[in-house]
Each structure stands twice: as structure tokens, then as C-alpha cells.
Phi, psi and omega in degrees: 000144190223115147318141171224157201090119159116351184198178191271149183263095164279181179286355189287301181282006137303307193290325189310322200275332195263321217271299187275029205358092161275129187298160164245158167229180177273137143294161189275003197253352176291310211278002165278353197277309172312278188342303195304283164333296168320321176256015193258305201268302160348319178272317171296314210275341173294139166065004194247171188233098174221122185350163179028358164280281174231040170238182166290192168256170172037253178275342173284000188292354200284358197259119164273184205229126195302171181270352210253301161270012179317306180312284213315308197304292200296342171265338160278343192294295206297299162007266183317305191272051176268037227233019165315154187208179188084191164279157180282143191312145199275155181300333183264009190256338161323314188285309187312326145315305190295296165326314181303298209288306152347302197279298190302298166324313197274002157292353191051067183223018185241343170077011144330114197295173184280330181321342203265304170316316186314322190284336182279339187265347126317301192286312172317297206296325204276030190078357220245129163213133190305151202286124177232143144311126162298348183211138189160296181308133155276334213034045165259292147293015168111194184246095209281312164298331199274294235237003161298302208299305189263022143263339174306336163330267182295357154270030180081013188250193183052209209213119177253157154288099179233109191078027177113310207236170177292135178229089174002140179287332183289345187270340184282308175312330193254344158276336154319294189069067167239171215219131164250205240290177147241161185261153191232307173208320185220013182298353161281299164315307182297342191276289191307257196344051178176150186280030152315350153274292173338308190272306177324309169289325147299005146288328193268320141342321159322274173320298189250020136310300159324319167294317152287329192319306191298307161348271166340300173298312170297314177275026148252327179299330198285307187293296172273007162263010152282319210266332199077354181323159183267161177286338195291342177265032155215057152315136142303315195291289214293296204275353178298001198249346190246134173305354169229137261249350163330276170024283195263352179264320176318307167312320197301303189287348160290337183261359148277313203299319192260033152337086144121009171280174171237028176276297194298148189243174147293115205286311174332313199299294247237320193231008168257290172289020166201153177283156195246124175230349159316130171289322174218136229240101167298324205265138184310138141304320201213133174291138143349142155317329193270356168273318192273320198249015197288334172307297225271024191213335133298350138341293195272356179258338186291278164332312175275348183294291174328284161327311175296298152349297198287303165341295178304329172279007174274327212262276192319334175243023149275166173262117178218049154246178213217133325290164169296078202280114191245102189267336165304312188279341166074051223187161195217118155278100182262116191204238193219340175337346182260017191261109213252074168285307170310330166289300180309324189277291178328276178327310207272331193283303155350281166299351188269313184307002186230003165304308185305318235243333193275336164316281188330283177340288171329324194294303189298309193302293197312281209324300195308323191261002150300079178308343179262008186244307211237000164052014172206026163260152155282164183294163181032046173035070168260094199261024161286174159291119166332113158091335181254318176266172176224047164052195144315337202302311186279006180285276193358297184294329160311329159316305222271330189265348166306318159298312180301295160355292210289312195296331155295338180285329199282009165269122179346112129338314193282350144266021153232059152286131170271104171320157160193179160097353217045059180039049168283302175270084163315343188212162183185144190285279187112022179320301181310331191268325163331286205313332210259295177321315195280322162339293214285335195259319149344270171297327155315287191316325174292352203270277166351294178298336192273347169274330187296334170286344181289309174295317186306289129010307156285290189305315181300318168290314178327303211264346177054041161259014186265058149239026169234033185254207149253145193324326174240021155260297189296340162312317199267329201267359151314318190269333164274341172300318175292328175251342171219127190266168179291151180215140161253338182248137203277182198196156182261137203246349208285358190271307211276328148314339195258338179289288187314288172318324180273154180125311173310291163272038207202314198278129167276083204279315107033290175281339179323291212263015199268351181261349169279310176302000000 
């Protein structure tokens, strides 16, 4: 059980409540704070003319609202924007929303009766999470269609994800046995209002970016304990000259994972303590770039995962509803906070960097099944009859259009903002659709690695070398061997590929390895 409130929600104890649905409960100094917040603004809001209390919405704010309808007002705001369209948000990104929105509410800066976190921190532990649309959200008051959806949730409507399938909300609520949210004064606006679908779903974004890095970093040590490559270009003394620290952290952990192979070769051993008297030198001097540069082109992917990282956990433990109820200042704020540009810059900064790492990938992949690139393979690691079988050769092409995918997906959301709202929101993030792009470009990428591991994996038995590999490049080549076996007779591949990937993305490669880094 992970308390929330009262402290910061990093991504560790993110990942633990969406990936490992771990329970959550309220801390008592979160749920005095809510209380506080509830009963401050009950009291302010009398006699008083405040936004969303008893005004319209938006452009609509100039028409106030009798007192007589406030409740009305706030079941039409979740209603009206219930207007989502596209597929529904995957359950776990759902979970993930919910959460987001949860942790914001328990800062007590929303004027939320307490009943309502209780209630969401109910639906998390049971699994219940309200059905939401993927297209809709501007992210400018926030992502607003989204965050419709899932109040639509919590007043008993729509449709939630329970048990595995879509279920009516009336029916989850009556197996629960929970009563849903009732409106007290703004708990429909406090709902709407905040960028909690962008972050949620860029926490999860987060998480398994980080997971390709590693990846990544192991099938290129890997790529060069086929090849036999010397180790120096991911030397301490060679990247230490260069300053930055993705960089040097990339070197650090290729030069632990591949701690104890009998692959890597010395460049001294081999082109130094003896003399070269050949004219022309068969065995490469130097790798490929995608072999040779992987700190220095996983570096800057590395940096932005970190970077990003930090944004999102910024997010998630920011107030990003619209106004602000401030019982200290004793005060009500109106402003932009819900405006989710910091997630839209990020996401999009994301998607190109793993775009990049889906590049690498493509690359490495090409390399092993170019025989006229790696000398010492048949084409396409075809361990068949040469013209009757075909390797690898048809896995490629689903890498190669898959990259292309990713490169088109990676032009930016975050300059194309489009005025709505009757031009109220004049400038607008598109955060949820970064988000939802970079997702996408995310999981393209497990799919890119899982053929290069497939070839790698094949190439390395072509070659009979994995009991000379390192303890954790044979670690990985044990988990792919169990779901795609060495092969010689072609085969329709696409199930033990689709096994490999999720093997890819299910596995916490980041903690495997987290006590040997």
C-alpha cells in the first residue's frame, strides 16, 4: 500500500501504483488538507461572483449562474464535454489518468468535498477505471475531453473498464457496492480543468523509454560481441574527454554489462604489441558508426529520458486546475495553470529521441544482415540453403516501415496550435495528442528491437559463440531463445515476434540490472 499525499510522488512510486497496480490509501495530513480546501471555499464563495461557481464557462463566463443551479451547471460542464472520439485510452493509461488527477486533487488547492478523492482511491485499488477517448483534448484548460470522461466515470455514467472488458458504470458501481461522486460546489470544473491524461500517459511514457535506452545499450554491446569489436569506444578515458553526461553514463553501463565477455576484443592486443606489416589490413580498424557511436548517439537519448523525467514528476506534483483555492492566502487565483505546454514540449522532445534509438536500431539490424557490411554472416543470418530459404529477410521489412512510421510521427504537436473555444483559448498545447504520438512511437520501437534481437540471437548461434558472451548479453540471449528458437526452414514468424516484444516491454530491464549498475 503507498500512501499518497503529504510527500512527492516520484516516478518510482508511479510506476509501482500503474505497471505493478500496487494499492493506494490517503495520508491524514493529504486528507486534512482536502477538508480544509472544502471547507474554506464553502464559505468564500458565499456572496461572492467566482469563476466556475457561479458563472458560465470560458467565454461564457460573462453570464452568471442563480444559485439555485450551481449543481446543474457542474453536470452539464461533465456532460457537454463528454464528447471524445477514437479509441479508448488502454486500461492502463486510464489507471494512469486517474491517478494523475487524484495526486492533484490531494494537494488541497481545488476546494473538492474529501468524499471524491475517497472515491477515486476506491476505483484504483478495485481495478475500475472510467472508459476515456483518445481524441478530443487541446490541452489548453487542460485536457478537457479526457478529464470529461473520467468524471463521467465518477458520477455513475459512461462506461468503465473492469475486469478485463467495457462494463456500464452502473454496473461497476452496484458490484463495488460505492455511491457515486455527488457535486457539492466545483467538483465537475476541479475534475476538467488539469493536464492528467498528457501526464499520465507521459509517466508511462516515461518508464518504458527508460527500458528502451537499456535495451538498446545491451543489443548494441551485444552487436559488437558478434563482430568481436574492440572495446575502446566505450572507454572510460575516450568518452571522459567529452563532457556530457548521457554520454558517459551510456559508456559506464556498456562497459559493466559487458564486464567478463570473451568477445570484446583489445585494440593493444591485437594492433599495438605487434607489429602490422600487411598493406592492407582485412580485419576492420574501426566499426560502423552504429556500432562505434552508440554512447555518443545514445547519450543525448538518455539525457532527454532524464530530463523529461523530471518535468513529469513536476507535473504530477503540481496544482494545474483553474482557480486556485488558497486557504493560506486565504484567497481564490485565476489563472493558466492547466495549461499543459511543459508535457507537449517534452513529449514531442521524447518522441524524436527514441525515434533516434528506433534509427540505431534499424541500423544495427541492416548491419547483421548486410554480408557485405559484417563479413562474416551469410546474408540476412540465413542459416538455410543460400536462394531457397530466407533468413530474416522478410522480419526487416515490418523494422524498416515501422521506422519510417516513427519519423513521420516525430514532427512536433507543440506548434500546431489551433485557436477554439471561440477563440478564448487562442493558443493551445495539443499535450494529450504529444502524448498519445509519443506512446505510439514508444511501442513502434519495441516492435524495431524485437526484430533486431531476433537477428542478433541468429547471428550469434550462426557463429556459435554464445558461451563466450557476457553474463548479461547471455542473460538476454536465454530470454529470447525461449520464445524464438534458432531456426533454419523458413517459418511465418509474426506470433514469436509479437512473444519477443512483449517479453521486451513486460520485463523491468532498468531493475534487473539495477544492482550490478
Amino acid at each position: 500500500m503507498i500512501a499518497l499525499g503529504g510527500k512527492t510522488l516520484d516516478l518510482a512510486a508511479f510506476e509501482q501504483i500503474i505497471l505493478q497496480e500496487k494499492d493506494v490509501n490517503i495520508s491524514s495530513a493529504a486528507a486534512k488538507d482536502v477538508s480544509r480546501s472544502f471547507e474554506f471555499l464553502t464559505k468564500f464563495s458565499k456572496d461572492k461572483l467566482i469563476y466556475g461557481i457561479n458563472t458560465g464557462f470560458g467565454p461564457m463566463a460573462q453570464y452568471r449562474i442563480e444559485d439555485s443551479d450551481r449543481e446543474k451547471l457542474q453536470y452539464n460542464l461533465i456532460r457537454s464535454h463528454s464528447s471524445g472520439m477514437g479509441a479508448l485510452l488502454s486500461p492502463q493509461h486510464s489507471r494512469a489518468m486517474l491517478l494523475a488527477r487524484m495526486h492533484t486533487l490531494l494537494l488541497g488547492y481545488s476546494g473538492i468535498h474529501p468524499d471524491t478523492v475517497e472515491l477515486m482511491k476506491n476505483l484504483l485499488n478495485n481495478k475500475a477505471y472510467p472508459c476515456v477517448y483518445a481524441h478530443g483534448g487541446v490541452g489548453a484548460s487542460g485536457d478537457l475531453v479526457q478529464l470529461a470522461h473520467l468524471a463521467l466515470g465518477l458520477i455513475g455514467e459512461g462506461n468503465f473498464w473492469f475486469e478485463g472488458k467495457v462494463v456500464p458504470a452502473k454496473e461497476v458501481f452496484k458490484k463495488l457496492k460505492l455511491q457515486p461522486m455527488k457535486i457539492h460546489i466545483r467538483e465537475g470544473l476541479a475534475i476538467l480543468n488539469g493536464t492528467s491524461a498528457m501526464t499520465g500517459i507521459g509517466g508511462v511514457n516515461v518508464i518504458m523509454a527508460h527500458r528502451l535506452v537499456v535495451w538498446s545499450m545491451l543489443l548494441s554491446l551485444g552487436v559488437n560481441e558478434m563482430m568481436e569489436a574492440y572495446d575502446d569506444h566505450f572507454s572510460a578515458e575516450l568518452n571522459q574527454v567529452k563532457r556530457h553526461k548521457g554520454q558517459n553514463l551510456v559508456a559506464e553501463w556498456m562497459r559493466i554489462l559487458g564486464d567478463d565477455s570473451k568477445l570484446l576484443r583489445k585494440r593493444h592486443e591485437h594492433l599495438y604489441d605487434r607489429k602490422i606489416t600487411e598493406t592492407v589490413i582485412e580485419d576492420k580498424v574501426q566499426e560502423y558508426y552504429s556500432i562505434r557511436c552508440v554512447p555518443q548517439i545514445l547519450g543525448p537519448i538518455m539525457d532527454t529520458v532524464y530530463n523529461t523525467e523530471s518535468v513529469i514528476v513536476d507535473e504530477l506534483n503540481s496544482v494545474n486546475d483553474n482557480p486556485v483555492v488558497d486557504t493560506k492566502a486565504k484567497n481564490i487565483f485565476h489563472g493558466g495553470n492547466f495549461h499543459g505546454d511543459y508535457i507537449a514540449l517534452e513529449m514531442d522532445k521524447l518522441k524524436i529521441a527514441i525515434t533516434k534509438l528506433s534509427m540505431l536500431s534499424e541500423r544495427q539490424l541492416n548491419f547483421i544482415l548486410n554480408s557485405n557490411l559484417n563479413q562474416k554472416l551469410p546474408p540476412f543470418a540465413n542459416a538455410g540453403k543460400l536462394g531457397l530459404n530466407f533468413g530474416i529477410q522478410g522480419m526487416q521489412y515490418p523494422a524498416t516501415s515501422t521506422v519510417a512510421e516513427n519519423q513521420t510521427l516525430s514532427n512536433p504537436m507543440y506548434v500546431h496550435s489551433i485557436p477554439n473555444n471561440n477563440d478564448n483559448q487562442d493558443i493551445v498545447s495539443m499535450g494529450c495528442n504529444a502524448a498519445m504520438m509519443c506512446n505510439r512511437v514508444i511501442e513502434n520501437t519495441y516492435e524495431v528491437l524485437a526484430v533486431e534481437a531476433v537477428a542478433l540471437m541468429q547471428a550469434i548461434d550462426i557463429r556459435g559463440i554464445s558461451s563466450k558472451m557476457a553474463p548479461a548479453t547471455k542473460w538476454m540471449y536465454k530470454g529470447i531463445r525461449e520464445l524464438f528458437p534458432f531456426f533454419k526452414e523458413d517459418f511465418a514468424a509474426s506470433s514469436n515476434l509479437q512473444a519477443v516484444k512483449a517479453w521486451l516491454m513486460e520485463t523491468d530491464i532498468v531493475d534487473h540490472f539495477k544492482k550490478k549498475i
